[in-house]
Structure formats: structure tokens, C-alpha cells
C-alpha positions in Angstrom: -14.3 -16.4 -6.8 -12.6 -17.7 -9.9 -10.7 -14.4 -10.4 -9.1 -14.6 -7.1 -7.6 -18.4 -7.8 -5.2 -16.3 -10.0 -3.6 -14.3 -7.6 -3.5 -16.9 -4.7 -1.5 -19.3 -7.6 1.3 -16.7 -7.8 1.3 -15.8 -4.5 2.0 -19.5 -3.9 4.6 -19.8 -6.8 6.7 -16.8 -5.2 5.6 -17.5 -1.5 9.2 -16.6 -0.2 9.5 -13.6 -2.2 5.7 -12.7 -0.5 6.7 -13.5 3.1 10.2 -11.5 2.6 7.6 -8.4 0.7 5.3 -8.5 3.9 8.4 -8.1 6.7 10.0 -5.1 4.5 6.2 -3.1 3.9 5.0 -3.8 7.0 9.0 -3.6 8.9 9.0 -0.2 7.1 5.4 1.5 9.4 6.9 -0.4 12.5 10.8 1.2 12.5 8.3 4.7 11.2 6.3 4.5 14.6 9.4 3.7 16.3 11.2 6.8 14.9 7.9 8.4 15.1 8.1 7.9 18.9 11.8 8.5 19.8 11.7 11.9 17.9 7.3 13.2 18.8 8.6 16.9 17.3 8.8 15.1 14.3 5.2 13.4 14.5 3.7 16.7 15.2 5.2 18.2 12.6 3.5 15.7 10.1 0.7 15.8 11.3 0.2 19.7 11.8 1.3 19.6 7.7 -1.8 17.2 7.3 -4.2 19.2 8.9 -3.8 22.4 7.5 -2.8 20.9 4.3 -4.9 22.1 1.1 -6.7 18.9 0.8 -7.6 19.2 4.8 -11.0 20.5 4.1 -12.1 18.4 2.0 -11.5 15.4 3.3 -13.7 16.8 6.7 -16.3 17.9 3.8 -16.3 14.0 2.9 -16.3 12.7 6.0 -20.0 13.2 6.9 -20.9 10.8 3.4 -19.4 7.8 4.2 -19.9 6.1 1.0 -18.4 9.2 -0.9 -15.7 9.1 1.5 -14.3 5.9 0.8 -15.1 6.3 -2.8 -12.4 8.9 -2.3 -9.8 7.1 -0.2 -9.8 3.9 -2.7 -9.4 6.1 -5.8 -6.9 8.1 -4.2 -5.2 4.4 -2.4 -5.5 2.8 -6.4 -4.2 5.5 -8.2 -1.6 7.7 -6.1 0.0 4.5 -3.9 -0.9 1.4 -6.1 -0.4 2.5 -9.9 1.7 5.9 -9.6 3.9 4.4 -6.5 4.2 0.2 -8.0 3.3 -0.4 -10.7 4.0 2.2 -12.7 7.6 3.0 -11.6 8.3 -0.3 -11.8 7.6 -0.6 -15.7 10.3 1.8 -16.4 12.9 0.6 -13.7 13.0 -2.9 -12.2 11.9 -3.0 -8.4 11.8 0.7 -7.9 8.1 0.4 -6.8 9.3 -1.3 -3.6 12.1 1.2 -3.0 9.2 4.0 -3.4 6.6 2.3 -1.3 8.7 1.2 1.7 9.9 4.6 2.0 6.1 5.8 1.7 5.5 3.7 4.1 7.6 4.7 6.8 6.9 7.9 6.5 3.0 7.0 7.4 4.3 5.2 10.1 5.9 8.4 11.4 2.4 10.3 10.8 0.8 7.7 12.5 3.4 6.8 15.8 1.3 6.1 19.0 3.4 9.7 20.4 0.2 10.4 23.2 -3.0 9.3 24.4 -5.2 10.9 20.9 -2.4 9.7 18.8 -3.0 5.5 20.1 -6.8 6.1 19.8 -6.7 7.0 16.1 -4.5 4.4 15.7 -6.4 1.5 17.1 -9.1 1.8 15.1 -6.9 2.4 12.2 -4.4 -0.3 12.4 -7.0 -2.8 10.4 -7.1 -0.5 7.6 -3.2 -0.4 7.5 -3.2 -4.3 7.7 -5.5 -4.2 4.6 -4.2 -1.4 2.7 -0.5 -2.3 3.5 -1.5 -6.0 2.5 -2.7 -4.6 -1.2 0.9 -2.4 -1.6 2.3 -6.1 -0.7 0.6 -7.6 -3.4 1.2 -5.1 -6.3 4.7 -5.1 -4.8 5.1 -9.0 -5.3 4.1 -8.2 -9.2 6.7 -5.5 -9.1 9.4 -8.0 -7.9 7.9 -10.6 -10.1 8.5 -8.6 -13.2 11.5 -7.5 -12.5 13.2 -10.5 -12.1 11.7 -12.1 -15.7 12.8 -8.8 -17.4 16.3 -8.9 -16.0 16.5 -12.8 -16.1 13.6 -14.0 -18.8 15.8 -17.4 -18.8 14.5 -18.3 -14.7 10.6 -18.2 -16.5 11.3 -20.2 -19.7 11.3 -17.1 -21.7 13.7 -16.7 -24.9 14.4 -13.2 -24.1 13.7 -10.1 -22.1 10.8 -8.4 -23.9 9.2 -11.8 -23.1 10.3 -12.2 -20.0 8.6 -8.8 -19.5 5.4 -9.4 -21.2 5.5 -12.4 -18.8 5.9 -10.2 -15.7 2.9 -8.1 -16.7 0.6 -10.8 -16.8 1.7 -11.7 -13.3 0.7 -8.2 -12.2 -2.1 -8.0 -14.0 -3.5 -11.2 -12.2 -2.3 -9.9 -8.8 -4.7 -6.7 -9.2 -8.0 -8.1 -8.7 -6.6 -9.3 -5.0 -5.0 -6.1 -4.3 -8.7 -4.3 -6.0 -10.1 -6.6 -3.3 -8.1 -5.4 -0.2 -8.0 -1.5 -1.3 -11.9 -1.9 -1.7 -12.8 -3.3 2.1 -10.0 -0.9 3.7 -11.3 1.8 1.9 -15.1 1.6 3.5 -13.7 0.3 6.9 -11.7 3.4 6.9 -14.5 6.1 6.1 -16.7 3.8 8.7 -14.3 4.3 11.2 -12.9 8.4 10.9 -16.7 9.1 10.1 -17.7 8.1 13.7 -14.2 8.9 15.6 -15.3 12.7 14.1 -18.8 12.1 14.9 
């Protein structure tokens, strides 16, 4: 558990930053559903461009191997939404992971708006897996913040100047990971658990 004290310190030293982080990721799904709700066409839409995407088949294919399944879902969760979405935008332009991922954001809670009867059973099951995986973008998205603000003001950390400041600010995110490694890892197998017998 000693790699975990890490991330739990500089959620502590930045709690205001990680309360305000939580109300816009998880803000973002809620005024998606609401949309998602006022405007169904728009629901269906997504969701018709989901299931006859070209990645459709494959994810049924994986669905009946649980463990392969959410092998797939945290690779894809990790990669596509925590490193290509945070982190990584966010090393070239201060805070631009956030901007990215709240939009991301609402636009699953669109997909995912409680429109009719099938659409509120999916989403049931499904809302603990948003709680976890949303909870990991909040995370990632505090080191974002965190290294955005001792890159464009090194002096507020003690630093002597902004490549400092930076190196600082990766540090932080690197410590965050193992927490948000933590939270993509359950959601990933409660996920597969949960599709894998609501299609069985």
C-alpha cells in the first residue's frame, strides 16, 4: 500500500483543486444525460454509430472471455482516455487534458442518457464503472492541473524556473498514476463482469 500514500499526499495538498476536478468530470456526464434526454434523436444517433461501428464486432467477440474483455477495456481506458486524452496533451499545452476530457465526457453522457426503459437498465449497472473510471480521468486530470500551474508559475512550488517547475509537475503525475492504474484496473473487470452477463 506504500505506493498509494503517494497519490493520497497530493490529492490532500491540492484537495480544492480535486473537489472543483470531480464537480467539472463528473458535472460534464450529468449536463450529457440531461442533453442526452431533452434531445433522444440525438442519443439514438450515438448509439446506432456504436453498434454498427467497425469495432462493434469485436467487442461482442470479447464479451464471452471476460478476463480478455476487460484486458481490452483497461488498455483501451489507459491509453486512448488516460495517456492520449491527459496526460499527453497536457505536456505540450497547460490544462488542455481537462478541456479534452470534459468534453469526452459529455459526450458519453449523451451515449449513455437514461432516454427509455433499455437505455436506464444498461445504465444501472453501469453507473459504478463510470464512478470508477470517471474517478481515474479525475485523478490524471489533478496531475494535468498540477503541472500546469508549476510550469506556468514554477515560483507557487519553490522552483527557480519553469523547466523546473515542470519537471516538478511530472513527478506529481507520475505519483498520481498508480491510483488512477488502481481505479482503471477494478472498473475495467467490473465492466466486462457486468456487459458479459446483461448479453448473457
Amino acid at each position: 500500500m506504500a505506493i498509494l500514500r503517494r497519490p493520497f499526499r497530493i490529492i490532500r495538498d491540492h484537495f480544492r483543486a480535486y473537489l472543483v476536478l470531480n464537480v467539472v468530470i463528473y458535472g460534464a456526464c450529468m449536463a450529457g444525460m440531461v442533453v442526452g434526454m431533452m434531445f433522444p434523436d440525438l442519443t439514438e444517433s450515438q448509439v446506432t454509430a456504436i453498434r454498427e461501428g467497425e469495432s462493434a464486432d469485436l467487442i461482442r467477440s470479447l464479451t464471452s472471455t471476460p478476463a480478455l474483455f476487460a484486458l481490452a477495456i483497461f488498455a483501451n481506458n489507459l491509453l486512448r482516455a488516460g495517456l492520449l486524452s491527459i496526460v499527453l496533451p497536457s505536456l505540450v499545452v497547460p490544462f488542455s487534458g481537462i478541456v479534452i476530457t470534459t468534453l469526452q465526457v459529455f459526450l458519453v453522457g449523451i451515449i449513455l442518457a437514461p432516454i427509455d426503459a433499455e437505455a436506464t437498465e444498461i445504465l444501472l449497472p453501469h453507473s459504478v464503472t463510470l464512478i470508477l473510471e470517471f474517478q481515474a480521468y479525475v485523478v490524471l486530470a489533478l496531475g494535468a492541473f498540477v503541472l500546469g500551474r508549476n510550469w506556468l508559475r514554477p515560483s507557487s512550488v519553490g522552483a527557480p524556473n519553469r523547466r523546473q517547475g515542470y519537471l516538478r509537475g511530472l513527478r506529481e503525475i507520475a505519483g498520481l498514476g498508480a491510483l488512477a492504474l488502481l481505479l482503471l484496473l477494478v472498473g475495467a473487470v467490473y465492466e466486462a463482469i457486468s456487459v458479459s452477463d446483461i448479453i448473457g
